[in-house]
C-alpha positions in Angstrom: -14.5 89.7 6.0 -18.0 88.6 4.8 -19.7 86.0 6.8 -22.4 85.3 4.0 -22.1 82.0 1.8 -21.4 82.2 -1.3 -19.1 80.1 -4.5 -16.4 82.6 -3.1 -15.2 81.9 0.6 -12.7 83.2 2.5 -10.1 80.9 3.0 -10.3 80.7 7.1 -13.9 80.5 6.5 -13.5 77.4 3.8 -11.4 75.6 6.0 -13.5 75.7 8.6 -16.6 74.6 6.3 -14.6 71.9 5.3 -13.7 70.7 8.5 -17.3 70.8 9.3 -17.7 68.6 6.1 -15.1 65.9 7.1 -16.7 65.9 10.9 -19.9 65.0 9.1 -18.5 62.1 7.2 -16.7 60.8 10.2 -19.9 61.3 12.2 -22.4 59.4 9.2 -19.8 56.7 8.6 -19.4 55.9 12.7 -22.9 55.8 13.1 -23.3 53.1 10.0 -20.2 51.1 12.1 -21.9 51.3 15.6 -19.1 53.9 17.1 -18.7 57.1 17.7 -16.7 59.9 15.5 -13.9 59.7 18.4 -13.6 56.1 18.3 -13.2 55.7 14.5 -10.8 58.7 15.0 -8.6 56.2 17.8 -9.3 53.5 15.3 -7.8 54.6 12.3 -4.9 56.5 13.5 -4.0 53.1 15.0 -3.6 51.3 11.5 -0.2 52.2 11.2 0.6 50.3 14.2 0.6 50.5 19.1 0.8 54.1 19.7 1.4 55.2 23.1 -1.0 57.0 25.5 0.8 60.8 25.2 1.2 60.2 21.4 -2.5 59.2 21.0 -3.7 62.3 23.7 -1.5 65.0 21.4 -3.3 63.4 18.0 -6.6 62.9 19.3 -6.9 66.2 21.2 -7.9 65.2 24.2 -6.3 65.3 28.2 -4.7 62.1 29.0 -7.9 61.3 31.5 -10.6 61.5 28.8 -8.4 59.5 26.7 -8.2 57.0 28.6 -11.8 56.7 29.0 -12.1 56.6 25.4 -9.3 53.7 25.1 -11.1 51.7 28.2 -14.9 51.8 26.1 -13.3 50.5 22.8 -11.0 48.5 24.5 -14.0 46.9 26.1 -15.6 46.1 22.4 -12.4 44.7 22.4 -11.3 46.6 19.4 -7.9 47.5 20.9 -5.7 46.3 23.4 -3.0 47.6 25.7 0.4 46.6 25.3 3.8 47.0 27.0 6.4 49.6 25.6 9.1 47.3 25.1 11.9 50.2 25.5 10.0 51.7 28.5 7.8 48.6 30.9 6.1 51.9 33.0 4.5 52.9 29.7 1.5 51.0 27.6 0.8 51.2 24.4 -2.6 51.1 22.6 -2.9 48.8 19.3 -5.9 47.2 17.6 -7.2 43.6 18.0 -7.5 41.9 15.0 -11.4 42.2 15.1 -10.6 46.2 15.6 -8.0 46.2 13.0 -11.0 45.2 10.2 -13.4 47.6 11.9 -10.4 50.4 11.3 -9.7 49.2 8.1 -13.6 49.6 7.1 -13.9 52.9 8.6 -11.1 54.0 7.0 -11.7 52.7 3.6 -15.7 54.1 3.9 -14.7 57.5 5.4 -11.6 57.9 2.9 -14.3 56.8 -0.3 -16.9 59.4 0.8 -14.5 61.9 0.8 -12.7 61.1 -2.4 -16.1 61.0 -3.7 -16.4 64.8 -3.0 -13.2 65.1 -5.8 -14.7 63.8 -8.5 -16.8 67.3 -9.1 -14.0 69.3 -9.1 -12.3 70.0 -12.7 -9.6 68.2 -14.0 -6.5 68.6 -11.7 -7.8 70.7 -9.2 -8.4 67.4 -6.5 -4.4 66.8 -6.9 -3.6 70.4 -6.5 -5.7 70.9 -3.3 -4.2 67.8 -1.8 -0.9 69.1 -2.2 -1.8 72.7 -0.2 -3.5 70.7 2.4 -0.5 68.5 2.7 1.7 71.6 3.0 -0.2 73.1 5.7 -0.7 69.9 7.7 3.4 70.4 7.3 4.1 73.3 8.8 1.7 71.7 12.1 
């Protein structure tokens, strides 16, 4: 395995280069929205709808303790707020305010541009066709 640069990467090394590429986005886009990559992150993934704390820790990648520090800060901004798990009142669920729900919205909509953006150069079906082997990896996760 080479570890120079070139038009030619391996694919573990792509990968990784994009993920680099998408951290940067999240990271340049955050910044413009006064949060950090890890809040946008919460934010976003909380469009669809609450999420509950174990869900959120397993999607965000982080112990249940530095979640929770992460959920107290933007719930603070009050960008989210806690809610009880109708099926199960020990549990709490994290959905967005409606102030947070534009701020996700935005984010999403900026960070999802920028990258769509990056499609545009490639030749003519080759954005549809590397959407669809990303989407069969994220799949098999």
């Amino acid at each position: 395995m080479t570890s120079t640069i070139g038009t030619d990467l391996e694919f573990a090394s792509a990968l990784v280069r994009m993920s680099h590429l998408v951290q940067r986005v999240f990271a340049d886009v955050s910044r413009e929205h006064d949060t950090t990559p890890q809040q946008a992150q919460l934010l976003c993934l909380l469009i669809g709808g609450p999420v509950g704390m174990t869900e959120l820790s397993r999607l965000v990648n982080l112990e249940k303790s530095s979640l929770t520090g992460l959920v107290d800060r933007v719930e603070r901004r009050g960008l989210v707020a806690r809610v009880r798990d109708s099926s199960d009142r020990r549990t709490c669920r994290v959905a967005l305010t409606p102030q947070g729900e534009r701020l996700a919205v935005d984010l999403h909509d900026e960070i999802s541009g920028r990258l769509d953006t990056l499609a545009e150069a490639l030749p003519d079906g080759d954005g549809e066709r590397l959407a669809a082997i990303i989407t069969r990896l994220l799949a098999q996760e």
